[in-house]
ZADO-1210 file (C-alpha; in nm, 4 decimals, padded with zeros to 6 digits):
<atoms>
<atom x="07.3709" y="-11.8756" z="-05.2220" code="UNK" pos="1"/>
<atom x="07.4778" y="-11.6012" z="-04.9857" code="UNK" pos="2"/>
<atom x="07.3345" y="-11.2718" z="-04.8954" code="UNK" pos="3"/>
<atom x="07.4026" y="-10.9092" z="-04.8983" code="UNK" pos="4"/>
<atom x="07.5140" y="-10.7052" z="-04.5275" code="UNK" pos="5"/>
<atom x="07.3827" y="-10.3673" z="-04.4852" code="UNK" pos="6"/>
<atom x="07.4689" y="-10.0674" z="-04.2375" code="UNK" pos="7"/>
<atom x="07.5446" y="-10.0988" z="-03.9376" code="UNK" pos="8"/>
<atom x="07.6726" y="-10.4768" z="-03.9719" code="UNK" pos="9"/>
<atom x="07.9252" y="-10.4740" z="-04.2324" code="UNK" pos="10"/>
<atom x="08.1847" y="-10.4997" z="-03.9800" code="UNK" pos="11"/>
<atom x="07.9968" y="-10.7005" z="-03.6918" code="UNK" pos="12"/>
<atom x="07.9927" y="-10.9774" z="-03.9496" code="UNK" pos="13"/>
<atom x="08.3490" y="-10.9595" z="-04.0575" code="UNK" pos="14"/>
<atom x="08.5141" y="-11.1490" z="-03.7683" code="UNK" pos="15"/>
<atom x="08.1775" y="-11.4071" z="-03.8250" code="UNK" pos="16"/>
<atom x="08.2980" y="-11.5161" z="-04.1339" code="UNK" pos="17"/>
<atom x="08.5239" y="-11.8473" z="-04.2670" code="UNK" pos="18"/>
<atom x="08.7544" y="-11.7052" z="-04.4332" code="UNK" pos="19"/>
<atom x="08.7388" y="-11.3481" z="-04.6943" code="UNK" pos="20"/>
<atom x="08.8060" y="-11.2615" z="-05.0389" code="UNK" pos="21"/>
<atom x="09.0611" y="-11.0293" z="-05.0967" code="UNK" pos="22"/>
<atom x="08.9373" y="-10.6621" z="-05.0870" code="UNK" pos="23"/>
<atom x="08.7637" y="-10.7639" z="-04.8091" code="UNK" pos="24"/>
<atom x="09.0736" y="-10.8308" z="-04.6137" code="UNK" pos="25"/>
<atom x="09.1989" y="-10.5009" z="-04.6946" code="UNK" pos="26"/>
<atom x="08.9204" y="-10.3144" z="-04.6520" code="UNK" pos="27"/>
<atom x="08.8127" y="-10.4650" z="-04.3081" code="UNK" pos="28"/>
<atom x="08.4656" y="-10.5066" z="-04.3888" code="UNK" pos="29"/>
<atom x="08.1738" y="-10.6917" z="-04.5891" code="UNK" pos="30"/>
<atom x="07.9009" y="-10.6397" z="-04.7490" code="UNK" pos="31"/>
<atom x="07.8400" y="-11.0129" z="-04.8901" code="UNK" pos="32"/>
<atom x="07.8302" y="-11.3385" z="-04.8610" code="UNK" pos="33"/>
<atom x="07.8539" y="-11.6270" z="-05.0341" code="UNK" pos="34"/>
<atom x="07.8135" y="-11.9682" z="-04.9378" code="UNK" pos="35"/>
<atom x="08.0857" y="-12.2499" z="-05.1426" code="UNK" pos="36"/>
<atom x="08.2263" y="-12.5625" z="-05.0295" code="UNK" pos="37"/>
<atom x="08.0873" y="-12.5587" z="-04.7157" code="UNK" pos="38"/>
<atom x="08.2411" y="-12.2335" z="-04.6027" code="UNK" pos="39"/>
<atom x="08.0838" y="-11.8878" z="-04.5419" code="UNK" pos="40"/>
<atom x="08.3245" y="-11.6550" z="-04.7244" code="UNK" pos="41"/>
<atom x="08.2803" y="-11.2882" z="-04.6666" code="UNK" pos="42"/>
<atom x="08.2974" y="-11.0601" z="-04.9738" code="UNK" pos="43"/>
<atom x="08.3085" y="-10.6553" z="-05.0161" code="UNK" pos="44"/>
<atom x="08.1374" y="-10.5399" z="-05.3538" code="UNK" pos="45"/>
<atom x="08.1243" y="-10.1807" z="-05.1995" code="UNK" pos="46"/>
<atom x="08.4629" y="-10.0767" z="-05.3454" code="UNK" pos="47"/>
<atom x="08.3805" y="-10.1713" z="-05.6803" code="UNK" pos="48"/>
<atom x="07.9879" y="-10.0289" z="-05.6458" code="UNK" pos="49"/>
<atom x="08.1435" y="-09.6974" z="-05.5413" code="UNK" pos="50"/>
<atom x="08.4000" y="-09.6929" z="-05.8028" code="UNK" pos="51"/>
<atom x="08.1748" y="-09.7301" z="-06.1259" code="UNK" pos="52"/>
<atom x="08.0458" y="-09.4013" z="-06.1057" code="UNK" pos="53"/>
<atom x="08.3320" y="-09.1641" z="-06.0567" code="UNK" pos="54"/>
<atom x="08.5201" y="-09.3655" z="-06.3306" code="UNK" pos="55"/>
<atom x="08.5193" y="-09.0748" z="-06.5241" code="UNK" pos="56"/>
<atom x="08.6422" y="-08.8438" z="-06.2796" code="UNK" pos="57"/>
<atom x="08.8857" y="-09.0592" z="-06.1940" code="UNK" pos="58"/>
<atom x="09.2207" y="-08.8398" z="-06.3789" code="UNK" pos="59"/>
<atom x="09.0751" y="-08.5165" z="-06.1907" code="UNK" pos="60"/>
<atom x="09.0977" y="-08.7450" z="-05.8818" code="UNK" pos="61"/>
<atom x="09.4441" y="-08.8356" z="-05.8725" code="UNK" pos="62"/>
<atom x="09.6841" y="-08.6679" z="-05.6483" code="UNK" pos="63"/>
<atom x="09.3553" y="-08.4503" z="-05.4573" code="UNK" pos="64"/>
<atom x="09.2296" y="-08.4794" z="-05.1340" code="UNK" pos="65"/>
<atom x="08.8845" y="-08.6386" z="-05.0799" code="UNK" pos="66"/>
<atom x="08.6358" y="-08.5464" z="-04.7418" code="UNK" pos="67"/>
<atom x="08.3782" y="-08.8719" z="-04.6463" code="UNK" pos="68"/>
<atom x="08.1524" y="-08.7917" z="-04.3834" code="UNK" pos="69"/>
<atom x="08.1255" y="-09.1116" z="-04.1645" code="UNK" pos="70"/>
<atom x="08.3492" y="-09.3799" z="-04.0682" code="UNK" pos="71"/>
<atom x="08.1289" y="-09.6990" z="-04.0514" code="UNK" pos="72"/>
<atom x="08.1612" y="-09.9835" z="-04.2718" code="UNK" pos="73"/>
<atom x="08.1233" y="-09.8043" z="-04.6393" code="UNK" pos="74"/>
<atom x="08.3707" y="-09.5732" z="-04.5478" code="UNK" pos="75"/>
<atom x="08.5893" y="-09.8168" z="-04.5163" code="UNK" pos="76"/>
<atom x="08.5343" y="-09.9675" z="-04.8746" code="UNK" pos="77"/>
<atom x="08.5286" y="-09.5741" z="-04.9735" code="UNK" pos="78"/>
<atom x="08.8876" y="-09.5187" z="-04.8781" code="UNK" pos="79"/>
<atom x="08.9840" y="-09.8471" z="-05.0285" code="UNK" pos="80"/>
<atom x="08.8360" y="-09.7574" z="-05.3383" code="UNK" pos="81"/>
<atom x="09.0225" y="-09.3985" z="-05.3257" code="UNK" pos="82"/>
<atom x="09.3420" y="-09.5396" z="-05.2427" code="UNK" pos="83"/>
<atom x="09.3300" y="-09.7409" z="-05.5625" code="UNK" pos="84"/>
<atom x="09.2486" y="-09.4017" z="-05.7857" code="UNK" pos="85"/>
<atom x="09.5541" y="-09.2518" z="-05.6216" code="UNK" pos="86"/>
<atom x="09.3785" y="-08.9939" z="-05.4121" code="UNK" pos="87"/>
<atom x="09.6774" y="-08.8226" z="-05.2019" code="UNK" pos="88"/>
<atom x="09.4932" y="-08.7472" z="-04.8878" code="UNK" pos="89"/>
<atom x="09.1651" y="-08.8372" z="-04.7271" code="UNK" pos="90"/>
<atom x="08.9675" y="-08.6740" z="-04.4326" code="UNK" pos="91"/>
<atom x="08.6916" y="-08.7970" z="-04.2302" code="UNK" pos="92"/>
<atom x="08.4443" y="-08.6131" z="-04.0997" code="UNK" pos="93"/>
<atom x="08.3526" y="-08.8074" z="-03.7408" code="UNK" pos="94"/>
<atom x="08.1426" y="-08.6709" z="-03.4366" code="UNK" pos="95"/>
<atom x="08.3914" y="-08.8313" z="-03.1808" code="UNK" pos="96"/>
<atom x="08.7517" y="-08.8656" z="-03.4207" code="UNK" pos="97"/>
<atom x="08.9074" y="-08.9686" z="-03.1074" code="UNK" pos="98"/>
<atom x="08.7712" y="-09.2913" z="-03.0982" code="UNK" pos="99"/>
<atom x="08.8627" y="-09.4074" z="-03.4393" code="UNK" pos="100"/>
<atom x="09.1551" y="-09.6389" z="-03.5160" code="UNK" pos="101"/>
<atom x="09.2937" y="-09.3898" z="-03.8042" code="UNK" pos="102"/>
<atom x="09.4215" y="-09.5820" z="-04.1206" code="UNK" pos="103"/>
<atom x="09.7581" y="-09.4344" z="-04.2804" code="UNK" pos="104"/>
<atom x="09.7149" y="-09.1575" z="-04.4647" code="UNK" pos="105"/>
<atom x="09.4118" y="-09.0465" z="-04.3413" code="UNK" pos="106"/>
<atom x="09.3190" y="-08.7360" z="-04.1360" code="UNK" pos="107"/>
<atom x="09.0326" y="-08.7382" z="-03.8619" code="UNK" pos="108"/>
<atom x="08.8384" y="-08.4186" z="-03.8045" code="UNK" pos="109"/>
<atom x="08.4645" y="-08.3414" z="-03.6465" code="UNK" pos="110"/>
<atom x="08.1818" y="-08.1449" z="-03.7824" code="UNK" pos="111"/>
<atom x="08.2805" y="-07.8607" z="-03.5697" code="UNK" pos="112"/>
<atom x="08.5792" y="-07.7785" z="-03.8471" code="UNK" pos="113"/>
<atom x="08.5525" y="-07.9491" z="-04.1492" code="UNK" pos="114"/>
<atom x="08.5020" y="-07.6507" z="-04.3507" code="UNK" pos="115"/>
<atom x="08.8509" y="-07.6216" z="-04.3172" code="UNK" pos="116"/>
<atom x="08.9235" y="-07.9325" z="-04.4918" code="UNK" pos="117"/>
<atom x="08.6843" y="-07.8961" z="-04.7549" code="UNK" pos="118"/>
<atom x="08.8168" y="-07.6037" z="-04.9222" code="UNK" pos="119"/>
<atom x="09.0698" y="-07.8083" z="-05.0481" code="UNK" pos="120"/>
<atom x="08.8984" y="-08.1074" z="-05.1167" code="UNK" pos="121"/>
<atom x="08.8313" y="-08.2121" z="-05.4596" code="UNK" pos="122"/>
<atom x="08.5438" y="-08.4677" z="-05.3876" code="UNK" pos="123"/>
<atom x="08.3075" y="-08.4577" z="-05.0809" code="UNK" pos="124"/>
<atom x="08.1164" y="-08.7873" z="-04.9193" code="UNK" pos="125"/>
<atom x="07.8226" y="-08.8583" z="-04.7796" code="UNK" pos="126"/>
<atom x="07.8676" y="-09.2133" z="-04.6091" code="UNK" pos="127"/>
<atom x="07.6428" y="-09.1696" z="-04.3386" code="UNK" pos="128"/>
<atom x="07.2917" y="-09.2281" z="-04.2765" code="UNK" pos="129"/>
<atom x="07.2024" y="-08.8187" z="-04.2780" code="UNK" pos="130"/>
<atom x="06.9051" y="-08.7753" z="-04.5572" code="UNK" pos="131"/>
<atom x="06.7921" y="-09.1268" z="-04.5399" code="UNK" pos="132"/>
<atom x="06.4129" y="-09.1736" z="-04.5996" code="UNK" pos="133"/>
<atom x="06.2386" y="-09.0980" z="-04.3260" code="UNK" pos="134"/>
<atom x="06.4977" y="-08.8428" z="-04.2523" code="UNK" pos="135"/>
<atom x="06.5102" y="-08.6880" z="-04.5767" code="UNK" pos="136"/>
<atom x="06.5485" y="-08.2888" z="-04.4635" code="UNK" pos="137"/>
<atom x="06.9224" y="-08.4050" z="-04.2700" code="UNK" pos="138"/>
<atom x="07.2201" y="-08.3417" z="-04.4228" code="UNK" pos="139"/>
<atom x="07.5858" y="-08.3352" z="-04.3026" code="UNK" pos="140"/>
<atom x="07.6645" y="-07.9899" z="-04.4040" code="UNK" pos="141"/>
<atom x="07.4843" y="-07.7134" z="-04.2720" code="UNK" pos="142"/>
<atom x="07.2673" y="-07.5096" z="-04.4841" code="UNK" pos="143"/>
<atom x="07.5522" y="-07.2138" z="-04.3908" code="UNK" pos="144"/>
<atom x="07.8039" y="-07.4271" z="-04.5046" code="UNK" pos="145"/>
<atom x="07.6526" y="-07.4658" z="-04.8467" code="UNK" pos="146"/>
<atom x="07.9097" y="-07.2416" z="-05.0681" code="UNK" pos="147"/>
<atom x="08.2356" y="-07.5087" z="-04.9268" code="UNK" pos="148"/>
<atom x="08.0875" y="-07.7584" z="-05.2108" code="UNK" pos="149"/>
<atom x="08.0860" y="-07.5533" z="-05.5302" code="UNK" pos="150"/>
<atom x="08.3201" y="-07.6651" z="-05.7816" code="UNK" pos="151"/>
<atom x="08.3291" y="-07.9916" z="-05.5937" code="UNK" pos="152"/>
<atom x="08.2454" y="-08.3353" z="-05.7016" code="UNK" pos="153"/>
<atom x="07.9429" y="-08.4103" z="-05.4219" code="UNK" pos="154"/>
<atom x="07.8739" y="-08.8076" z="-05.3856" code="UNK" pos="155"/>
<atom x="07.5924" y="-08.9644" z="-05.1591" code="UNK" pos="156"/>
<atom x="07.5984" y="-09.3403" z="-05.0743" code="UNK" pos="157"/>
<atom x="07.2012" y="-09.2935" z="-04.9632" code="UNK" pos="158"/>
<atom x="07.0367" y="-09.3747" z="-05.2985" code="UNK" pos="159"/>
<atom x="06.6497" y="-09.3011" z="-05.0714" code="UNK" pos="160"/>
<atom x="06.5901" y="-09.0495" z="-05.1478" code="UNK" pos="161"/>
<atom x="06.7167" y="-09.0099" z="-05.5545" code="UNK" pos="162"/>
<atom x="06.8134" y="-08.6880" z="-05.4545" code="UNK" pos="163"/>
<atom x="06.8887" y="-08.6108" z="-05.1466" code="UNK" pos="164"/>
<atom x="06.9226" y="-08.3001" z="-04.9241" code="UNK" pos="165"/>
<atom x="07.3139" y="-08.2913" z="-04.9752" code="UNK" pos="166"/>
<atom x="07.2696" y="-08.3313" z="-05.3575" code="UNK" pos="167"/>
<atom x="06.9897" y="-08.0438" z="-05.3334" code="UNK" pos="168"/>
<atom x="07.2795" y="-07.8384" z="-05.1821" code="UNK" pos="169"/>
<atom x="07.5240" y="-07.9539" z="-05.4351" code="UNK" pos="170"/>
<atom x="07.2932" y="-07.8785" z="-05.6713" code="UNK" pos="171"/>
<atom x="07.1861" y="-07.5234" z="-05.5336" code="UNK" pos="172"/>
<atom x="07.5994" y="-07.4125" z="-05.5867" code="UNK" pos="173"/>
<atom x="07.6248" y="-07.6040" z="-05.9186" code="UNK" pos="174"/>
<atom x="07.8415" y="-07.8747" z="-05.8072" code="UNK" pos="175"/>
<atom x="07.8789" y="-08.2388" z="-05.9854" code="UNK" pos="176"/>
<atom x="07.6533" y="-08.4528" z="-05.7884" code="UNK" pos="177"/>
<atom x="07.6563" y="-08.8151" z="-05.8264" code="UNK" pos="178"/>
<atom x="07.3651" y="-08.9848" z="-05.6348" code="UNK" pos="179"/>
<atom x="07.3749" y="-09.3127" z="-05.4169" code="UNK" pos="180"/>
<atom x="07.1623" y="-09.5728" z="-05.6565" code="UNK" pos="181"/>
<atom x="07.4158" y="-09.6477" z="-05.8733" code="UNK" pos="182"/>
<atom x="07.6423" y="-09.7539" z="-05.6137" code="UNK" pos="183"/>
<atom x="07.3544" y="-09.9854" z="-05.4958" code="UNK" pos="184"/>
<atom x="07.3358" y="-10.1596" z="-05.8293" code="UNK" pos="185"/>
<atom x="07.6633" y="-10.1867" z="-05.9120" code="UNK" pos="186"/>
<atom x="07.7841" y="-10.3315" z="-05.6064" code="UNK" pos="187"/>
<atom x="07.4682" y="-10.6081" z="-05.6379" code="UNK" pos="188"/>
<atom x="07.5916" y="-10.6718" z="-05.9453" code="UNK" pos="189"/>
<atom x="07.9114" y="-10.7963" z="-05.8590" code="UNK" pos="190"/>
<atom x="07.7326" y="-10.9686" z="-05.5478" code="UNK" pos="191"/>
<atom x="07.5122" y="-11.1519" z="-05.7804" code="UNK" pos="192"/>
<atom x="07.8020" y="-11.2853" z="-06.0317" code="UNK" pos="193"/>
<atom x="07.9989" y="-11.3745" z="-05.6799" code="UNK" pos="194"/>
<atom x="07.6477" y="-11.6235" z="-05.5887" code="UNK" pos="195"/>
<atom x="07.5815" y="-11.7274" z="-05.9475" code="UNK" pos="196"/>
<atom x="07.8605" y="-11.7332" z="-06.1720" code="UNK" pos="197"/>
<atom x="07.6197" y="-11.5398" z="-06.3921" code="UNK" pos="198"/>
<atom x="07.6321" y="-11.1406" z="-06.5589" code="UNK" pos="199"/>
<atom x="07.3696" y="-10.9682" z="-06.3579" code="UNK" pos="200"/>
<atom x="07.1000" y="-10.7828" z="-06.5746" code="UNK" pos="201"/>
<atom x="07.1689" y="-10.3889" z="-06.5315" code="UNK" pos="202"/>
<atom x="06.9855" y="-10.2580" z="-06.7858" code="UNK" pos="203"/>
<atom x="06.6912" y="-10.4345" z="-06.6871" code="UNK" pos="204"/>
<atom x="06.7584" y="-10.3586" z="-06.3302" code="UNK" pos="205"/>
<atom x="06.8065" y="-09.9736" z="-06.3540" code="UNK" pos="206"/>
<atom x="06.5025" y="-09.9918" z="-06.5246" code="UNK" pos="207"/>
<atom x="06.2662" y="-10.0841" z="-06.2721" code="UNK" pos="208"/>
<atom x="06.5105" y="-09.8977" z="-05.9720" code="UNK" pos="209"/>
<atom x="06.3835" y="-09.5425" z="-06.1895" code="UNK" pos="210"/>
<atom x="06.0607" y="-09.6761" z="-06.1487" code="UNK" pos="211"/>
<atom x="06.0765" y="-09.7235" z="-05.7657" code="UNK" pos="212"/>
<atom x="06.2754" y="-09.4287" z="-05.6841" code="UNK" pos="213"/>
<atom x="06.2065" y="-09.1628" z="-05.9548" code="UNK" pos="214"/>
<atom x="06.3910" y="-08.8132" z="-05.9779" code="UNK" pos="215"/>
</atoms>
């Protein structure tokens, strides 16, 4: 039926595919595939799995900046995603911004000074690796630059660990934090009506995902 692309391939497999569904021409990256008629067409879910839960935020968002830490695949679906909630400016946060073909609209900066972009930021991102299990004490910001995400909307892709050092640290300054699983489900959800033509379970899935990664 297809299958799902994870980090770091979603955009080694882009140029691998027959032809792409719409976003993912846009976005320049996949996350899934589906097999039909023969042809492998690459799909991004991403977008819509990030989207889902910030809906609600999604007024406060308008017109804001936003700050993503990384530049891979996700962030790419990320900024799509923002674009389409009418975000006015995003940053990234890259260790070499130089070597990054820089969409319109966006601003490049390094970990050296992106304090001075979050200040202003509205929501911060975590769409890199940092705080991934096994690696679960990293984080992007710096334990000293812990007070930049109060009154900040903090989002983490990683969804293992539930709660991740950057959420800890959102958490610690009272910050909304929004954690990573929910993007993971989501975005298989759409995968799996893309393979099967069929609504995917959720409630039946979150259910056993609390199970395997409890709070």
């Amino acid at each position: 039926m297809g299958a799902n692309i994870t980090i770091p391939y979603k955009e080694t497999f882009y140029d691998a595919m027959d032809t792409l569904g719409m976003e993912a021409a846009q976005i320049g990256a996949i996350n899934t595939i589906v097999k039909r008629d023969g042809k492998i067409i690459g799909e991004n879910t991403d977008e819509y799995g990030f989207r889902v839960p910030i809906q609600e935020h999604e007024e406060e968002l308008s017109g804001e900046r936003a700050l993503i830490f990384g530049t891979g695949g996700a962030t790419k679906a990320i900024c799509y995603a923002l674009r389409e909630m009418e975000i006015e400016e995003i940053v990234m946060v890259s260790r070499r911004p130089g070597n990054y073909d820089t969409p319109k609209a966006v601003v490049m900066c390094n970990y050296d000074n992106w304090t001075a972009y979050g200040e202003d930021a509205t929501i911060i991102i975590n769409a890199t690796p940092l705080g991934m299990v096994p690696n679960t004490e990293a984080s992007p910001v710096n334990d000293s630059e812990v007070e930049i995400l109060k009154g900040k909307i903090c989002y983490d892709v990683v969804y293992n660990p539930r709660e991740t050092k950057f959420l800890q640290q959102a958490k610690s300054v009272g910050a909304i934090k929004i954690g990573g699983l929910d993007m993971l489900i989501y975005q298989g959800a759409k995968a799996f009506k893309l393979w099967t033509g069929q609504e995917f379970p959720l409630g039946l899935i979150k259910m056993k995902l609390d199970d395997i990664f409890p709070y």
